[in-house]
MDTraj code that builds the backbone (N, CA, C; nanometers):
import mdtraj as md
import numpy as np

residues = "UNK UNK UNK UNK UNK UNK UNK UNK UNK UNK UNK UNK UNK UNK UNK UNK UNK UNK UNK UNK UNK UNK UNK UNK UNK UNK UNK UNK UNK UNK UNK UNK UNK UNK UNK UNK UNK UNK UNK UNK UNK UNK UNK UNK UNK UNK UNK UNK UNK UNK UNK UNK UNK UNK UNK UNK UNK UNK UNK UNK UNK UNK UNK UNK UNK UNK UNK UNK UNK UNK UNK UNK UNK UNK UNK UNK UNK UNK UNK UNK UNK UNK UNK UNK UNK UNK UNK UNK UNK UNK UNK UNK UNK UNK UNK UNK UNK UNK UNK UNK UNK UNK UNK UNK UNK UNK UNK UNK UNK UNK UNK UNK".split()
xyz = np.array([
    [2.8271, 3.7185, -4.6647],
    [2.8706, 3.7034, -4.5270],
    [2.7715, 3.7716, -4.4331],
    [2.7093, 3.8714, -4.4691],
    [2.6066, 3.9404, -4.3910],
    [2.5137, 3.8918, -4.3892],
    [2.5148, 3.8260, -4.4670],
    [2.3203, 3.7579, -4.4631],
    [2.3220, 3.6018, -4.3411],
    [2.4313, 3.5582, -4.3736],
    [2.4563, 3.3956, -4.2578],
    [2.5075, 3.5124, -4.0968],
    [2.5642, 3.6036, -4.0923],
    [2.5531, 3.6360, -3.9428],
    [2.3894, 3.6983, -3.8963],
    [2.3116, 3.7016, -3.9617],
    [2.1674, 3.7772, -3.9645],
    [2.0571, 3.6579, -3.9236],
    [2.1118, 3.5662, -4.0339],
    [2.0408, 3.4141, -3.9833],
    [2.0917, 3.3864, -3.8651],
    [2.2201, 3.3476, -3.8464],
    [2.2715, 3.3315, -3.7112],
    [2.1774, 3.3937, -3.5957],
    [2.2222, 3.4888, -3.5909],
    [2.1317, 3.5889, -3.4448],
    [2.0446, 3.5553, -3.4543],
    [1.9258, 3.5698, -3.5303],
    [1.8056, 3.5497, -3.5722],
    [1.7696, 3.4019, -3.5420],
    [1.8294, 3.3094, -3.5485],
    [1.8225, 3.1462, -3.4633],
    [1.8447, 3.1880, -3.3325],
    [1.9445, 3.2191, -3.2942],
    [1.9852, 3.2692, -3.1240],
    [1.8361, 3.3363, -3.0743],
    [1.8281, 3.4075, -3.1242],
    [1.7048, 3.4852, -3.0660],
    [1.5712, 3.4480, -3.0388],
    [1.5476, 3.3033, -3.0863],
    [1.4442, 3.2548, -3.1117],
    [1.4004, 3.1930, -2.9638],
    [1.2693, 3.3069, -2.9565],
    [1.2320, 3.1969, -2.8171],
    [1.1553, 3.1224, -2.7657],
    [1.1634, 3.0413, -2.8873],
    [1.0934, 2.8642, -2.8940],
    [1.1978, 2.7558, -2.8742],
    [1.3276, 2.7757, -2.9380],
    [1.4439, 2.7290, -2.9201],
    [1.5763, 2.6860, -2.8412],
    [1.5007, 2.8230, -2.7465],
    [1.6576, 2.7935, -2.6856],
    [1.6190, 2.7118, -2.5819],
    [1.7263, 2.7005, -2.4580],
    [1.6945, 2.5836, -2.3821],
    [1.6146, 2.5985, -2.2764],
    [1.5712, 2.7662, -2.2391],
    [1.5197, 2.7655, -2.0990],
    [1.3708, 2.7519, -2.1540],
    [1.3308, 2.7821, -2.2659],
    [1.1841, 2.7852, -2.3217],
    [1.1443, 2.6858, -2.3505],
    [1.2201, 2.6006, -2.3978],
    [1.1947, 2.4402, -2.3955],
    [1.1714, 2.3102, -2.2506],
    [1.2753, 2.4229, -2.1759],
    [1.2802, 2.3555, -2.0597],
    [1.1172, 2.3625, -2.0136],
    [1.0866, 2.5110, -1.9918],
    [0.9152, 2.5876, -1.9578],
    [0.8443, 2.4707, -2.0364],
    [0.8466, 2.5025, -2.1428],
    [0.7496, 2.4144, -2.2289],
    [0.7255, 2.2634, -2.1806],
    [0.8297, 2.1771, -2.1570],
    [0.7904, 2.0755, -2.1330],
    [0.6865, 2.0792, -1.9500],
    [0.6934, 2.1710, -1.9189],
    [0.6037, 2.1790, -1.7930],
    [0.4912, 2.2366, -1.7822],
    [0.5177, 2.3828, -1.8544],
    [0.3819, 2.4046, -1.8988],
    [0.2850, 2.3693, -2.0174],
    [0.3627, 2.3901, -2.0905],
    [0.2458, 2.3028, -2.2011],
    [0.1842, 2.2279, -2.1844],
    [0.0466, 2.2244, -2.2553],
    [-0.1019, 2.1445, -2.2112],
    [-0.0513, 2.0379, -2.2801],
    [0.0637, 1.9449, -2.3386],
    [0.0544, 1.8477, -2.4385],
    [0.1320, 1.7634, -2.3311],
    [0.0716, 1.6047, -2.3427],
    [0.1359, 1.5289, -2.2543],
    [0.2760, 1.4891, -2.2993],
    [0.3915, 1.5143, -2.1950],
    [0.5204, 1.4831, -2.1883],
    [0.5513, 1.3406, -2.1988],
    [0.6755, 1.3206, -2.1637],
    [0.7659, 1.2136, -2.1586],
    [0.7285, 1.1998, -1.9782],
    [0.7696, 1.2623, -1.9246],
    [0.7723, 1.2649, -1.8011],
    [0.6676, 1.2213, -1.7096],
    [0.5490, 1.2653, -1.7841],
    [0.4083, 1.2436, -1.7258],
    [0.3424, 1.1505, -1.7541],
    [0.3698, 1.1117, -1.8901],
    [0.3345, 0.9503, -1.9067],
    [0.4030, 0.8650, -1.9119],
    [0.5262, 0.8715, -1.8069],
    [0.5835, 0.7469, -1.7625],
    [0.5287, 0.7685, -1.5941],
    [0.5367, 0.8617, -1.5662],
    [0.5470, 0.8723, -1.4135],
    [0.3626, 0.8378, -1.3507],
    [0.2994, 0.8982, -1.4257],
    [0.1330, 0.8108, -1.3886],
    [0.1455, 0.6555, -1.3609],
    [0.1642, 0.5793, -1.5015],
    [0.1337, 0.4724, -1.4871],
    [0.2507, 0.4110, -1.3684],
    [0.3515, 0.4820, -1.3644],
    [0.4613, 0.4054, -1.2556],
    [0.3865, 0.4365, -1.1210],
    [0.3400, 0.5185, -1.0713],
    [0.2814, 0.5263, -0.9607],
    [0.1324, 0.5085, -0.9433],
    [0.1329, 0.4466, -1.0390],
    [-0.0856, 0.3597, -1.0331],
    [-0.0319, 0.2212, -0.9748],
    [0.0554, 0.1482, -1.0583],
    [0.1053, 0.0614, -1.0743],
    [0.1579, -0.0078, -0.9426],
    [0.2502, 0.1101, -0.9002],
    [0.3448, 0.1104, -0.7810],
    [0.2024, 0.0720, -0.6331],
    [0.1346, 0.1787, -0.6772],
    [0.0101, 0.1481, -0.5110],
    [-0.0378, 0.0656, -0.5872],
    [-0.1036, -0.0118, -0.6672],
    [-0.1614, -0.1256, -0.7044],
    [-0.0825, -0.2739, -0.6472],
    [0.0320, -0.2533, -0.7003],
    [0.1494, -0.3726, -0.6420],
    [0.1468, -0.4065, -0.4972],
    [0.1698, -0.2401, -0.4884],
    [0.2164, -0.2640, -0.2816],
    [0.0977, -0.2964, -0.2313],
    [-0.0322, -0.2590, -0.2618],
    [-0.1339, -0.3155, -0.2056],
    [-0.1526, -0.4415, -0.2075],
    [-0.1313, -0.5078, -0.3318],
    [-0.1833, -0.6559, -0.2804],
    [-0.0570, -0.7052, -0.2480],
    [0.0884, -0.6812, -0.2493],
    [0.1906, -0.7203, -0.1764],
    [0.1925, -0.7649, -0.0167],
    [0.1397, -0.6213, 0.0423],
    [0.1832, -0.5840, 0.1483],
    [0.0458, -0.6144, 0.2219],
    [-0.0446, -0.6105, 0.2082],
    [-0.2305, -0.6282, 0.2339],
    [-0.2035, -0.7748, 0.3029],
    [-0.1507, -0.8450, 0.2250],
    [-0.1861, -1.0043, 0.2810],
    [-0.1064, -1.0299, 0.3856],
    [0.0258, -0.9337, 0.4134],
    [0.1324, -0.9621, 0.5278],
    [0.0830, -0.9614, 0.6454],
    [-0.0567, -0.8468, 0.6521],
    [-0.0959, -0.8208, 0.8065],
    [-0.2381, -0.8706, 0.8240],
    [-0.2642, -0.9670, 0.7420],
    [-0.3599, -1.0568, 0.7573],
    [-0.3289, -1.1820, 0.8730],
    [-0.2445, -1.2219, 0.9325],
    [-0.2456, -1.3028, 1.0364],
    [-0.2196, -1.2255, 1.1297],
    [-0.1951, -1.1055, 1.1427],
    [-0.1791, -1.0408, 1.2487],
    [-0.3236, -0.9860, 1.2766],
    [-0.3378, -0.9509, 1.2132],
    [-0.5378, -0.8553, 1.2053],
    [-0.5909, -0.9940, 1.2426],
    [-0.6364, -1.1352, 1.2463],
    [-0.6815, -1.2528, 1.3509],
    [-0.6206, -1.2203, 1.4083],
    [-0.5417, -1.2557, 1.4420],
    [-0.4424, -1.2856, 1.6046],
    [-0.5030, -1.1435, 1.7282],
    [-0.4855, -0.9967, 1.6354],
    [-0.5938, -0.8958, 1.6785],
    [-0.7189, -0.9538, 1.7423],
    [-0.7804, -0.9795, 1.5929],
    [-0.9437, -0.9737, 1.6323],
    [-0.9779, -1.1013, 1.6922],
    [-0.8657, -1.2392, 1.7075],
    [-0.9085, -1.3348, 1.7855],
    [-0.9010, -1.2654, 1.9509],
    [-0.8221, -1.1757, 1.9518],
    [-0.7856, -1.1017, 2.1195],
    [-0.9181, -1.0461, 2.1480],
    [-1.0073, -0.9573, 2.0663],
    [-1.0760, -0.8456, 2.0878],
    [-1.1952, -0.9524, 2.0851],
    [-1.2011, -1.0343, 2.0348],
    [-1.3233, -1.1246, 2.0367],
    [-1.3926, -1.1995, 2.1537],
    [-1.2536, -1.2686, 2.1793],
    [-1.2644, -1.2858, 2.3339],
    [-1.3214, -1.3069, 2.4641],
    [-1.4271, -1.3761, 2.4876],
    [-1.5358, -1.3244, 2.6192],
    [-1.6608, -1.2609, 2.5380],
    [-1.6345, -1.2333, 2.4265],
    [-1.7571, -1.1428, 2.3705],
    [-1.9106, -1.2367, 2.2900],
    [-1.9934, -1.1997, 2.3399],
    [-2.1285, -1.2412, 2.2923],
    [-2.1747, -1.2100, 2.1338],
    [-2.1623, -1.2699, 2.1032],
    [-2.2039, -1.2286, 1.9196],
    [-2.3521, -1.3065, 1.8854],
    [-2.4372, -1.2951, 1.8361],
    [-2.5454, -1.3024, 1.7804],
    [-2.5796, -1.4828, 1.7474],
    [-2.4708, -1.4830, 1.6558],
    [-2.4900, -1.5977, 1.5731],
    [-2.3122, -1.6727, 1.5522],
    [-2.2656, -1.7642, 1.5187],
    [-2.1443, -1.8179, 1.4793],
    [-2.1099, -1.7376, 1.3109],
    [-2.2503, -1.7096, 1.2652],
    [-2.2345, -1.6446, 1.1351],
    [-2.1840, -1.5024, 1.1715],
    [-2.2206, -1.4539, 1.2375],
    [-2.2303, -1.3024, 1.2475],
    [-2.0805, -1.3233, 1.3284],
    [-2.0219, -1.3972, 1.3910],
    [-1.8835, -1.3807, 1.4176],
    [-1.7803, -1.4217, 1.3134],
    [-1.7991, -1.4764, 1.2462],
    [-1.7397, -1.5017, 1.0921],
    [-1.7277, -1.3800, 1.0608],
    [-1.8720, -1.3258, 0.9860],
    [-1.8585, -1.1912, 0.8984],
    [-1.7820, -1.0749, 0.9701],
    [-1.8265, -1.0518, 1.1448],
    [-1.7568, -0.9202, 1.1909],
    [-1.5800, -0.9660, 1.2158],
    [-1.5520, -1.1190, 1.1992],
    [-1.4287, -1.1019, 1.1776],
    [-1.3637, -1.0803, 0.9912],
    [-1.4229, -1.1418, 0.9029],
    [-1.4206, -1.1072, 0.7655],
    [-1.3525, -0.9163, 0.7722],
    [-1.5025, -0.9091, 0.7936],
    [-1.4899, -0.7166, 0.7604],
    [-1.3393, -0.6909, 0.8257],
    [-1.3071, -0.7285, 0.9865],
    [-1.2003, -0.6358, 1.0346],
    [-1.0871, -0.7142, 0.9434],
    [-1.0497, -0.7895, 0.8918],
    [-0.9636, -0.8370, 0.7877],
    [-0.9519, -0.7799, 0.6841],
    [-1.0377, -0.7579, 0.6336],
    [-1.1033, -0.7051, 0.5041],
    [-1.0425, -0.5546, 0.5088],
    [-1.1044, -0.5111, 0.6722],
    [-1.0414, -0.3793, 0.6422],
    [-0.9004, -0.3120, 0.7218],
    [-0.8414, -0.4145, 0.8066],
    [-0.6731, -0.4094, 0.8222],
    [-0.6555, -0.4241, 0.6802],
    [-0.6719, -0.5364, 0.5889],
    [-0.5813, -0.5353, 0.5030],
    [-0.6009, -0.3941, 0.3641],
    [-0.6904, -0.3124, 0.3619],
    [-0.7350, -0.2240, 0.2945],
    [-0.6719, -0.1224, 0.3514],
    [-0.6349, -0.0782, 0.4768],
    [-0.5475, 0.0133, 0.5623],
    [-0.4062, -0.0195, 0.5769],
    [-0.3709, -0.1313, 0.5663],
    [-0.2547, -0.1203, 0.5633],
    [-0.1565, -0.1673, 0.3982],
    [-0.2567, -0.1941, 0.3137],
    [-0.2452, -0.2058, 0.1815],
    [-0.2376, -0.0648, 0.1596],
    [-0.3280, 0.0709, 0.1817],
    [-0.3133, 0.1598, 0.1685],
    [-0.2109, 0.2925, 0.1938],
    [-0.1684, 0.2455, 0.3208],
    [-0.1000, 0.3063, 0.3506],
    [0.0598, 0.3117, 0.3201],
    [0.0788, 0.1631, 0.2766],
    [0.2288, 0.1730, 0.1849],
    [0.1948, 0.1820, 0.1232],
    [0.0888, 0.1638, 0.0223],
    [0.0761, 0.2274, -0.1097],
    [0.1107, 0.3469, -0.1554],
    [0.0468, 0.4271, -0.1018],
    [0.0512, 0.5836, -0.1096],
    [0.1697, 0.5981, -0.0682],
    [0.2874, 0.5368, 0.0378],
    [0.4520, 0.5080, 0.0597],
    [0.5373, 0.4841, -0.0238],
    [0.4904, 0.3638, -0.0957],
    [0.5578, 0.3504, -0.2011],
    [0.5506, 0.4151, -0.3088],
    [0.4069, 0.5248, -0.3635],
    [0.3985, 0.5856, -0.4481],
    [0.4585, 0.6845, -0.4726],
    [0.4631, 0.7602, -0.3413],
    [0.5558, 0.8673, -0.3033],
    [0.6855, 0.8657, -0.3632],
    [0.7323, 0.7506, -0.3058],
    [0.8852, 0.7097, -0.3457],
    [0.8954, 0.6678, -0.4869],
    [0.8466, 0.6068, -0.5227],
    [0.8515, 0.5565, -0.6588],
    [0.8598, 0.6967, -0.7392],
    [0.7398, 0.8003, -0.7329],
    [0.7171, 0.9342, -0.7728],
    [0.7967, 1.0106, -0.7905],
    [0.9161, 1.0120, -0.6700],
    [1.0557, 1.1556, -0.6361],
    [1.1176, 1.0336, -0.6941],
    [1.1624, 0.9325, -0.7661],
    [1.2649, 0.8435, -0.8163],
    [1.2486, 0.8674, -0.9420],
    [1.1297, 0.8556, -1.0186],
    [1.0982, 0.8442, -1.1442],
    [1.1163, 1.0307, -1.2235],
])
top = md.Topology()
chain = top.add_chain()
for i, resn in enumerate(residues, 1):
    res = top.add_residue(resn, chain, resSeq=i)
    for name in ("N", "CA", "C"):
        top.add_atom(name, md.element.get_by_symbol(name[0]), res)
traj = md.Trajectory(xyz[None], top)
């Protein structure tokens, strides 16, 4: 009978085991979790999605923009008004692809 209450304690005491050291462990420990390799790829994933989701929505708005700003304005060539409208497309939709991205990542991030 003395020897199983000795083991007993002796498990209790162990502090690899119990729950708050385990809890530590899964955060500090250098070994990749459960937690961390679901939650990366969900939020690569997540700004990858929303970008090309959300990128193409403000593509008729970014013309409708740059047909305004264009306007009266002297450009070089018919080419060179193509391309400087390209780029501002190119880069509304890279800014505002970006910016829910990193929105939705957020969120996706405190969910997961």
């Amino acid at each position: 009978i003395k020897d199983e209450v000795v083991v007993e304690s002796g498990h209790a005491d162990d502090s690899n085991t119990n729950g708050w050291q385990r809890l530590k462990n899964v955060y500090f420990n250098k070994d990749v979790h459960f937690e961390t390799s679901i939650l990366m790829p969900c939020i690569e994933w997540t700004f990858i999605g929303t970008v090309f989701f959300t990128g193409p929505l403000g593509w008729q708005r970014a013309a409708d923009r740059y047909n305004r700003y264009a306007r009266g304005r002297i450009f070089l060539s018919p080419r060179d008004a193509l391309r400087r409208k390209w780029d501002y497309a190119f880069t509304s939709f890279l800014r505002l692809g970006a910016i829910n991205g990193t929105l939705a990542s957020l969120y996706v991030g405190c969910m997961v």
